[in-house]
LORO-420521 format. One record per residue (C-alpha): x, y, z; residue in three letters. Coordinates in steps of 0.1 Angstrom, whole numbers, plus 5000, padded with zeros to 4 digits. Example, Ala and Ser with C-alpha at 12.3 -4.5 7.8 and 13.67 -1.06 7.14 Angstrom:
LORO-420521
512349555078ALA 513749895071SER 
This chain:
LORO-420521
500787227761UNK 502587567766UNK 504087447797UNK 505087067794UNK 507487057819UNK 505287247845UNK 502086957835UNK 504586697838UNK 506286817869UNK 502286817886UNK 501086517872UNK 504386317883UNK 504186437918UNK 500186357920UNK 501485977910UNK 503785997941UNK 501286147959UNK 498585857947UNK 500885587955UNK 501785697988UNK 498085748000UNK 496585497981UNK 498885187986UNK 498085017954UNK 499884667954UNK 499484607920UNK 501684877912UNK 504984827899UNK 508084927882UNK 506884677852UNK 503084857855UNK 505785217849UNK 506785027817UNK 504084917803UNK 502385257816UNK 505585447793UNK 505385217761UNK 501685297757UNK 502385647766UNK 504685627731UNK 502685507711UNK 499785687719UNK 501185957713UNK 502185837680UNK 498785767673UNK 497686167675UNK 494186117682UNK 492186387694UNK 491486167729UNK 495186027731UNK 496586357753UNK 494386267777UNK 494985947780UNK 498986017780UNK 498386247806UNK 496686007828UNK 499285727819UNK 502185957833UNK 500285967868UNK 500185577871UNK 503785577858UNK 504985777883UNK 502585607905UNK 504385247898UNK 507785407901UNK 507285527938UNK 505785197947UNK 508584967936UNK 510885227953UNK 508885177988UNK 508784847979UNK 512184757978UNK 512984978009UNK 513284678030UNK 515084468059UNK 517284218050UNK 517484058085UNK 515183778083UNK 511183888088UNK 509783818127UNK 513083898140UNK 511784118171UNK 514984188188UNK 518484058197UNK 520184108229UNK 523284008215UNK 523684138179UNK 526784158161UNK 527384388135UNK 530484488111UNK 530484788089UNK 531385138081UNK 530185458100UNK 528285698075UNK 527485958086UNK 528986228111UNK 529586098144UNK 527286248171UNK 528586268211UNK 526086408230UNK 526686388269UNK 526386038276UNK 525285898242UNK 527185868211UNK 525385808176UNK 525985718146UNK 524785548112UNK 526285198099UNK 526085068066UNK 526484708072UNK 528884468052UNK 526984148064UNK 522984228052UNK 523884388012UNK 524884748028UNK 521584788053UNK 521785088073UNK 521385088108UNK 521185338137UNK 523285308165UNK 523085448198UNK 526185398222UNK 525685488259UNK 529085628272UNK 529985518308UNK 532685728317UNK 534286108304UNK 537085888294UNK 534685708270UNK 533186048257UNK 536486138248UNK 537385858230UNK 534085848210UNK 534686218197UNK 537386088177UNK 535285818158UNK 534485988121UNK 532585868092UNK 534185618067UNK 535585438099UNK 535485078099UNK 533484918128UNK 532684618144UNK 530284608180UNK 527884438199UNK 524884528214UNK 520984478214UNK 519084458180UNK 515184698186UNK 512884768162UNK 512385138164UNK 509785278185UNK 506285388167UNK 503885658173UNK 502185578208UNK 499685858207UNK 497485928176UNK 499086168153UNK 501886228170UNK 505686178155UNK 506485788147UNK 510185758146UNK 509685428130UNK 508085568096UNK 510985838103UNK 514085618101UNK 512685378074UNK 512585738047UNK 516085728057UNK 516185368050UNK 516685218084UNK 514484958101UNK 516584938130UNK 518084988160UNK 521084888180UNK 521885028216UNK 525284948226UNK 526684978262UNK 530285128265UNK 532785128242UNK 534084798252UNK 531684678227UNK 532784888199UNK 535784808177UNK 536885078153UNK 539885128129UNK 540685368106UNK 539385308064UNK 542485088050UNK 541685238012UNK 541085568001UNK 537485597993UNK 534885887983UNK 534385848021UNK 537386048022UNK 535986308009UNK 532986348031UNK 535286258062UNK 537286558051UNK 534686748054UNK 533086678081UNK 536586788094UNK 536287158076UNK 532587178088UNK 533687038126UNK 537287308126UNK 534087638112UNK 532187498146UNK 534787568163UNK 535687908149UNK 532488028157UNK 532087938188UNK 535688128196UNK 534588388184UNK 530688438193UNK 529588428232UNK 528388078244UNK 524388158241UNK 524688288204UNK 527188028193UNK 524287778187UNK 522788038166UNK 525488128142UNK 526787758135UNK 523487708127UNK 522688038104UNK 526388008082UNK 527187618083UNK 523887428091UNK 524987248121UNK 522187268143UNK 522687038172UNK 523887338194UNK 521087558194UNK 519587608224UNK 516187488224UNK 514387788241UNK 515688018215UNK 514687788190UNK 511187778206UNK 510888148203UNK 512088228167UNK 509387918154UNK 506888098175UNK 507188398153UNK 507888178122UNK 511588288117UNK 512787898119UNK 514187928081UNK 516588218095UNK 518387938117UNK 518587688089UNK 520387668059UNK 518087768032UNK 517687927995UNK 518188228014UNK 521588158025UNK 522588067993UNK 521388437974UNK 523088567998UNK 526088347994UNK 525888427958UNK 525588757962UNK 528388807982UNK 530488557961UNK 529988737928UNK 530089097941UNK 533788977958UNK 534588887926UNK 533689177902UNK 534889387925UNK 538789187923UNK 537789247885UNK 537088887876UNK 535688907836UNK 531988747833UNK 532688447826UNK 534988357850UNK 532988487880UNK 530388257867UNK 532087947860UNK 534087987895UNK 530288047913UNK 528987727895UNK 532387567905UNK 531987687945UNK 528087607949UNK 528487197952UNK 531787297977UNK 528687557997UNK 526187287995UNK 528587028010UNK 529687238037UNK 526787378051UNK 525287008053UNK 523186918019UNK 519886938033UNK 516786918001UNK 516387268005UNK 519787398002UNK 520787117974UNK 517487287955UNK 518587607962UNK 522387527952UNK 521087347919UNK 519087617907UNK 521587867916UNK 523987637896UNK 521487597861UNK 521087987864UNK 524388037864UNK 524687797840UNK 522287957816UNK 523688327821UNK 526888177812UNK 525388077778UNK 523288387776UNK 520388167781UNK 518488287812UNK 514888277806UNK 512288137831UNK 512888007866UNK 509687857866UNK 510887597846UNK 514187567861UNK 512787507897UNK 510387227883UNK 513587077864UNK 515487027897UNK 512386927915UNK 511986647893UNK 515686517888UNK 515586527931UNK 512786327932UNK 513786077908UNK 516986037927UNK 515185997961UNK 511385977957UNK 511186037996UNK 512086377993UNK 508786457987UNK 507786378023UNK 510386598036UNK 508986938053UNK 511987118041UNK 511887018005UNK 508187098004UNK 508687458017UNK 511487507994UNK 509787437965UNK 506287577975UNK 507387927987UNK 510087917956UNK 507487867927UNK 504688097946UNK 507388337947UNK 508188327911UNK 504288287901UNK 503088517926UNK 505388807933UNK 504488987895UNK 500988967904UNK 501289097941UNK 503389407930UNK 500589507904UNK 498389487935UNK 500389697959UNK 499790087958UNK 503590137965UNK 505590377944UNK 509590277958UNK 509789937938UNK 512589817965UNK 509889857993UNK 507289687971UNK 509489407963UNK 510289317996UNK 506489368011UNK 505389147982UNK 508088867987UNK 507188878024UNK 503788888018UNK 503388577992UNK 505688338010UNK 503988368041UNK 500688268021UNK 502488048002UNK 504187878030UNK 500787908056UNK 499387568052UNK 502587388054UNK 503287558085UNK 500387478104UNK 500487078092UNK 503587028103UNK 503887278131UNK 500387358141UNK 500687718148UNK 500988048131UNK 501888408149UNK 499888718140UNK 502788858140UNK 504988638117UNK 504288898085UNK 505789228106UNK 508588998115UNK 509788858086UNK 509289198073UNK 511989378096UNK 514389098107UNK 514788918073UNK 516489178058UNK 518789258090UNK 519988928090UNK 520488858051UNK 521889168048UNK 524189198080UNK 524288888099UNK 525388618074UNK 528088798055UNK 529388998085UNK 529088658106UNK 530688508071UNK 533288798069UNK 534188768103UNK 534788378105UNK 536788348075UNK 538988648086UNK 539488518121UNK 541388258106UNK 543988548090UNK 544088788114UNK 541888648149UNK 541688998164UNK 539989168134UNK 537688868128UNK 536788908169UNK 536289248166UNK 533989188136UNK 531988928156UNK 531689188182UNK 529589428166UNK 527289098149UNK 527289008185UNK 525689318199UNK 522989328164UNK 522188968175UNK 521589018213UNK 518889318205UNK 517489078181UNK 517488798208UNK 515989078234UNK 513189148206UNK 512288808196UNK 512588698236UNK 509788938246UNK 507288938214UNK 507388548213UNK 505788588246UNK 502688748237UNK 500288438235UNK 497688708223UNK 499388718186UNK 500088338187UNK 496688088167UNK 496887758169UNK 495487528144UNK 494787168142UNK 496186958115UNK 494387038083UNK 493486798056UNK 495186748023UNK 491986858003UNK 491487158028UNK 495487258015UNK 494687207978UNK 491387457983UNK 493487708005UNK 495687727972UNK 492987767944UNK 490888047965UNK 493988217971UNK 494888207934UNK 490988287922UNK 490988557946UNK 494388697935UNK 492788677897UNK 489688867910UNK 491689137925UNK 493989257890UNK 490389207870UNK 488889417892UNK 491789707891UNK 490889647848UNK 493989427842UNK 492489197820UNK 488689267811UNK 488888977781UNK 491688697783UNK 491688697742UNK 494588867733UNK 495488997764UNK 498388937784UNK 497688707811UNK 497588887847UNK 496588597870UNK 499588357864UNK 499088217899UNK 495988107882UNK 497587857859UNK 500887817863UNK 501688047830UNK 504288297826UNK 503288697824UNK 504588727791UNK 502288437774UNK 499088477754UNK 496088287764UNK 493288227733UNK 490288017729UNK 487588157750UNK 486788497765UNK 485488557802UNK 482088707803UNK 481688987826UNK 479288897851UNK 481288567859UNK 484088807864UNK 482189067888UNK 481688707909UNK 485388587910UNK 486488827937UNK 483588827963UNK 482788427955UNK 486788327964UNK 487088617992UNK 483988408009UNK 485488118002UNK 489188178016UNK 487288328047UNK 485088038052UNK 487887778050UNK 489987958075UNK 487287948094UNK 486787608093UNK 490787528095UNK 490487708128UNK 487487508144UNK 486787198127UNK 484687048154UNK 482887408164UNK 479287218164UNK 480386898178UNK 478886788208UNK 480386498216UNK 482986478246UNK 486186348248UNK 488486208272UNK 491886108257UNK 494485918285UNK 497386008266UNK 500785768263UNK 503585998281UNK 505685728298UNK 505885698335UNK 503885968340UNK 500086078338UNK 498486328314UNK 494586358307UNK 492986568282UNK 488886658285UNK 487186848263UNK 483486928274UNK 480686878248UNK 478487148251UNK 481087488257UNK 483887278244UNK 485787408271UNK 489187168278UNK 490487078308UNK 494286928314UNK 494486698343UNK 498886668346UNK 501286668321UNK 503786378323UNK 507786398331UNK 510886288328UNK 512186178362UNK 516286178359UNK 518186098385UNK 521986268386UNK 524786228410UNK 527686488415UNK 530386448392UNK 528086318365UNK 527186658348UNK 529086548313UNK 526686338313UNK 524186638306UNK 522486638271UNK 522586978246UNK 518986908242UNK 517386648270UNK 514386468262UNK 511686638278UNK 507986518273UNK 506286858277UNK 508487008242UNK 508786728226UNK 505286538230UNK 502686688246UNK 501987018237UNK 502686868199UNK 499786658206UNK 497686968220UNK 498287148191UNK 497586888166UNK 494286848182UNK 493387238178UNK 493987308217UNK 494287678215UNK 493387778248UNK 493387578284UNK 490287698302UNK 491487408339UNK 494687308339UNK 494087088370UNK 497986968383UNK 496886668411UNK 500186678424UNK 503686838423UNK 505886498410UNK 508186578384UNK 506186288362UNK 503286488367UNK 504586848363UNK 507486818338UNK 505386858309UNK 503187168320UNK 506487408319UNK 506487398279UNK 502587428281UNK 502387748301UNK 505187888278UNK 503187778244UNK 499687748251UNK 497387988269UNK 496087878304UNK 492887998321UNK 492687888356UNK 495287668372UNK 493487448395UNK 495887208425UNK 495987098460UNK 496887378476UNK 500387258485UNK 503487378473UNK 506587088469UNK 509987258474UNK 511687168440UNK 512887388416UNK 510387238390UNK 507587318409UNK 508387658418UNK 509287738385UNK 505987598372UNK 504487848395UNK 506288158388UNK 505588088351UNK 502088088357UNK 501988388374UNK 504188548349UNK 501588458323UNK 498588598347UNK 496788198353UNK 494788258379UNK 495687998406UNK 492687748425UNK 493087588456UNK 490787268455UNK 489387068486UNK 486586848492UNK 483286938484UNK 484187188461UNK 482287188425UNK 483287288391UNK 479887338367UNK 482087328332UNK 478987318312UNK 475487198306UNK 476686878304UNK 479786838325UNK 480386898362UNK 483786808383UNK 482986718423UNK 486186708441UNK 486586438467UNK 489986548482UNK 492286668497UNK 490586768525UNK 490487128532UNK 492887338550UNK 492987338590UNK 490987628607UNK 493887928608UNK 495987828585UNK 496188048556UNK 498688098521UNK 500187788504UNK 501687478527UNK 505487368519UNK 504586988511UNK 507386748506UNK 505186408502UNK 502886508472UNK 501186108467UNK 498986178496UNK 497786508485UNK 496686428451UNK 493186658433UNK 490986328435UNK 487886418416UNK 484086318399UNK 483786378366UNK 480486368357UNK 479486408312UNK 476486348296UNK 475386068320UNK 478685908323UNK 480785938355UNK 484885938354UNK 487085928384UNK 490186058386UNK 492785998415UNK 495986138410UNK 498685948432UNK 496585918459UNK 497485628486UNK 495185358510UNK 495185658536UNK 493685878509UNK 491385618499UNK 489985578532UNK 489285888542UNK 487285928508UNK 485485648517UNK 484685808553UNK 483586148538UNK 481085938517UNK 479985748544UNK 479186048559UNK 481785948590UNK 484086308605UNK 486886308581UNK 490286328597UNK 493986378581UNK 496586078594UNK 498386378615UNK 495586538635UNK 491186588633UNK 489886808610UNK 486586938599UNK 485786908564UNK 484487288542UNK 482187068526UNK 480087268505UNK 478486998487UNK 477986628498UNK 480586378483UNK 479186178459UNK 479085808456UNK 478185438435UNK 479385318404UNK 481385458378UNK 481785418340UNK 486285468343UNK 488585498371UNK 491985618365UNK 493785388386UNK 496085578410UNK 499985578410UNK 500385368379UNK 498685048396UNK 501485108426UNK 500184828452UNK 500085148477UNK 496785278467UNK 493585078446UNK 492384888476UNK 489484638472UNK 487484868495UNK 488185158471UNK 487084908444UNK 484184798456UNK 482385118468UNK 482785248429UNK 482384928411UNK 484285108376UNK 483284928343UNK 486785048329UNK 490085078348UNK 492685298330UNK 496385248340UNK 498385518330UNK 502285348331UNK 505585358310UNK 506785088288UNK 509184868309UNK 509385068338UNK 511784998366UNK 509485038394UNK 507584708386UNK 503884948379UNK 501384838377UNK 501784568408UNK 500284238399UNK 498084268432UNK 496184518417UNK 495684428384UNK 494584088400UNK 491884258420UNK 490784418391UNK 490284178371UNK 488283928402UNK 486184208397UNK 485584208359UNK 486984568354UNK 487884578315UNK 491384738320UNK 493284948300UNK 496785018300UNK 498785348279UNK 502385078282UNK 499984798262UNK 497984978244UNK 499185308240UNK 497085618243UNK 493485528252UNK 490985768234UNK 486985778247UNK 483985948230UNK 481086038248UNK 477786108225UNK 474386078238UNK 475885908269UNK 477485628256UNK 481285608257UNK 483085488229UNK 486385398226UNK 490085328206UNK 493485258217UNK 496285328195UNK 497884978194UNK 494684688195UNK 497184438206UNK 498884418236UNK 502984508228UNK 
């Protein structure tokens, strides 16, 4: 064992990683015991089989240790408590308060259930009360009343349970108070280490608010975010763009913020003539003060650490391998918080830090550059967006062409000008306000060509892939080709013809450093000549494969996904796989004047948030119909976000325009991005594939004369109503159509003149409408009693009734009238507020089905 602490370091984390997968229950802190004592005195025994066996041991110790830690991470509030509507609560606020327009939150540690934490969300009725709630600070003592809620879970598969998220912060629930009549507070009667943090959430909150004197409004986000990690104020759009073109870990506080940081600090000091060893003791002294202030995330407390051991080590004249020194603090972090290994940010630190120190040697051997600075920085750029790759498109399903060249050119602009000038100027502003403006000025004008850049590339869906979520096995095998490929290339340039005796070129390969000497067994040549075209094959193919896992499927799907009080519908088509978006949910708000502090920084809206999440987790990379049955905001709100993120083929609707900001802005945008826009009427036909074909049933066509787009205030009655016809199955879809709709459906079938309710007109029938029974109707409006007549029900005779309806919603969907007629009728319903999202496979013309929650909720 050369490398002990890099084995142990891989074979603890693979315990985590078994216990978190696997779910063992017999594991146990008293299994880690056991597991460690035989560990001892195995190794005591020194037989030739007793490695091994130790190495195996420290897996299941590890193993044991993250189970008793899940294990204990429980409620204390008595098991099948659902919720409380009137739930006391006493404790101490600990964390920073939170005042967002109307809502105020915060975290309690209880005094009455042995310190549980819980989350707290106040809803502020007045501008008086928002006032009043930006003076609460952690360590304040509290006392309220409100309603006790488990938090909300994942409705839709794979998308982002808040439930599982709060419990890694250990917190099972949820208390929504109303007003701050409910809420007592008083100030902490002793002084505490709560003081401490309260005092600086105080420093952190008076930086805020030096930046944002100094920087304009829209870049003031930006900045608080870059130099002191508070993030709440960045404006979402921007944010949008910079993850487009992976430049997310420029806005937050990373290792790169602390080398720079560093830099800055020690080059202040040497040039002040500060002796070694104090510039070194007073950097180790200032990185815990850094890491506090700018919000002790994992990544920065990694980065501070190791900044603070290699320090520490230069100090003693000890610096020799940062290998070793990142695996160190990787371990002691997740000892202290074994959760920290499910946290994106630690995982990227770590990842693009070791395949930085491992792989940057390797990658400058490789690259035919002369100027070691430009090598340097093409090969750092280079291996962390390899190293960081399959992280990014888990958690964050896409990846931009284009990502390399910009890391490349803005990384260094804003390491090397943005953050200390920003820096510079902030700290000076509080001296001398005019030369700190003036400095800001000039980061100011940098920054808004930056913007302008980033505004206008992120834009180009061209450079943008999107990939579905990729497996953990598919991750591990992106890493070994890459490292048996990088091998292959330094044997191939003659860097290592025999391993015996040689210094080691391939330390990607195995974790060693360059400087080590390998022995034992030498590489024959012919298995050698096959390394670099074998794992060049291989890296291709999994990409490949990582791109279009389902390429040969040809099964069709129809997934009714969960997006509140709204309706959203994605098809994909089994023989071109070609997908089709029918709506795309929304947040309905309603706002009165005088009521704009009530504004969020960053509203909930489903499009951003949930939808186009779910798109990309599922590998959507490109809409070939987006068909939009209406113009609601609860059936619109989402597409915005989707024709800014994902690229759109044909935009299919009613032929109708609603005058509402929303829609028109839905429709410029689509234009902007050059969708090609399709009126549909009845009779028209859409041939997607072999297999699949779309019959419109309404609404009926424009009148005789009447040309361009009609203005169209009342959208219900001119929902896309349409056949779906797949593999032998037949879907209808309905919109918000209403009983007039209906009937004049029914007419059309019948083969009756079809009339509008205003005046007669003749139908542009091209094909005749079909009819009889169906496998699924999506009912229309949410069950509204205004539409699903028995007439309507009876003519199609659906097997499955989908109702596509928020949780608790306030306008009483779906209406007990119709689900009664559907079930007199022995339709199997199904319901997105019971049951969540509603997910239908159609192979060899059978349909078969899940639902995310089997229970009704």
């Amino acid at each position: 064992m050369n490398r002990p602490i890099v084995l142990f370091t891989l074979l603890w984390t693979f315990g985590y990683i078994l216990a978190y997968t696997a779910e063992l229950s017999w594991l146990s802190l008293y299994t880690s015991l056991a597991g460690g004592i035989a560990v001892i005195w195995l190794w005591m025994l020194r037989q030739p089989w007793s490695q091994a066996v130790c190495l195996l041991l420290i897996i299941f110790i590890a193993a044991g240790y993250y189970e008793d830690y899940d294990r204990h991470n429980q409620s204390g509030i008595v098991e099948g408590t659902s919720e409380a509507a009137n739930f006391s609560l006493n404790g101490v606020i600990v964390n920073q308060v939170e005042v967002d327009g109307d809502k105020a939150a915060f975290i309690i540690r209880s005094n009455d259930y042995d310190g549980e934490r819980f989350a707290v969300s106040v809803r502020l009725l007045s501008k008086q009360e928002q006032q009043e709630a930006m003076s609460w600070q952690r360590g304040d003592q509290v006392k309220l009343e409100g309603s006790l809620q488990v938090p909300g879970e994942s409705r839709n598969f794979g998308g982002f349970d808040y439930r599982h998220y709060l419990r890694f912060q250990h917190i099972h629930w949820q208390i929504t108070v109303k007003g701050i009549s409910s809420v007592y507070r008083a100030a902490p009667d002793s002084w505490t280490f709560g003081h401490v943090l309260r005092w600086n959430d105080s420093f952190r909150s008076m930086l805020g608010e030096g930046v944002e004197r100094l920087f304009p409004k829209e870049q003031a986000g930006f900045m608080k975010g870059m130099l002191i990690g508070l993030t709440d104020d960045i404006d979402p759009q921007q944010f949008q763009q910079f993850s487009q073109l992976g430049l997310t870990h420029i806005i937050a506080i990373s290792g790169l913020n602390v080398a720079v940081f560093l830099a800055c600090l020690l080059w202040i000091m040497r040039r002040l003539g500060f002796t070694r060893e104090t510039y070194l003791i007073t950097a180790m002294l200032m990185m815990p003060v850094y890491i506090a202030v700018t919000g002790a995330s994992p990544s920065i407390i990694r980065a501070g650490l190791m900044a603070m051991l290699g320090l520490y080590a230069a100090y003693r004249h000890t610096l020799k391998d940062g290998l070793h020194t990142v695996l160190i603090v990787g371990c002691v972090m997740l000892l202290w918080e074994p959760y920290y290994l499910l946290d994106v940010s630690f995982q990227l630190s770590f990842l693009v830090t070791i395949g930085l120190i491992l792989g940057v040697p390797s990658a400058n051997k490789l690259m035919p550059i002369r100027s070691k600075s430009w090598r340097d920085a093409l090969s750092i750029t280079i291996v962390a967006q390899c190293i960081s790759f399959p992280v990014s498109i888990y958690y964050f399903n896409q990846f931009s062409l284009l990502s390399l060249a910009a890391n490349f050119a803005l990384v260094p602009v804003f390491s090397m000008f943005t953050m200390p000038a920003g820096t510079a100027a902030l700290l000076i502003s509080f001296a001398s306000n005019p030369v700190g403006q003036a400095l800001a000025w000039l980061v100011a004008k940098v920054n808004d060509w930056i913007f302008a850049l980033v505004s206008a590339v992120s834009k180009w869906h061209l450079f943008q892939t999107i990939w579905p979520t990729p497996g953990l096995v598919w991750i591990i095998g992106y890493y070994a080709a890459w490292s048996l490929l990088i091998y292959g290339l330094l044997n191939r340039k003659g860097k290592g013809e025999a391993l015996q005796g040689d210094e080691l070129n391939g330390p990607m390969l195995n974790g060693l450093s360059t400087k080590k000497k390998f022995t034992g067994f030498k590489v024959q040549v012919p298995v050698k000549a096959m390394l670099l075209p074998v794992s060049s094959v291989s890296l291709i193919a999994m990409l490949l494969f990582a791109y279009q896992p389902a390429l040969w499927s040809q099964e069709g799907q129809v997934f009714f996904m969960d997006v509140g009080q709204g309706d959203s519908m994605l098809i994909r088509s089994p023989q071109s796989r070609s997908i089709i978006l029918v709506d795309g949910g929304g947040t309905v708000t309603f706002r009165k004047s005088g009521e704009e502090w009530k504004q969020r920084s960053d509203p909930y809206e489903v499009g951003r948030k949930l939808l186009v999440p779910l798109l990309k987790k599922r590998g959507v990379q490109q809409i070939d119909y987006l068909i939009v049955t209406h113009q609601d905001a609860d059936h619109i709100g989402g597409l915005q976000s989707v024709l800014e993120q994902i690229p759109v083929k044909q935009l299919i609707f009613n032929g109708t325009a609603k005058p509402t900001a929303g829609a028109e802005e839905l429709f410029q945008t689509a234009l902007n991005y050059g969708v090609k826009l399709v009126k549909a009427y009845a009779g028209d036909v859409l041939q997607v594939d072999q297999d699949t074909l779309l019959r419109f049933l309404y609404p009926l066509p424009a009148k005789q004369g009447e040309t361009g787009i009609r203005l169209e205030k009342e959208q219900n009655a001119e929902s896309v109503v349409f056949l779906m016809e797949m593999q032998g199955t037949r879907w209808l879809f309905t919109g918000d159509m209403e009983q007039a709709s209906e009937a004049a459906v029914l007419r059309m079938i019948n083969g009756a003149p079809a009339t509008d309710v205003s005046s007669d007109v003749l139908i542009r029938g091209q094909q005749p409408l079909p009819s009889g029974q169906i496998d699924v109707l999506k009912v229309a409006h949410h069950g509204s009693k205004t539409s699903t007549t028995a007439a309507w029900l009876d003519a199609w005779q659906p097997k499955y009734a989908v109702i596509s309806v928020g949780q608790h919603n306030v306008y009483g969907h779906p209406h007990p009238t119709v689900v009664g007629r559907l079930e007199e009728r022995n339709v199997h319903i199904l319901r997105t507020d019971n049951q969540g999202e509603i997910q239908m496979i159609i192979r060899d013309g059978t349909i078969r089905m899940r639902t995310r929650f089997a229970e009704t909720r």
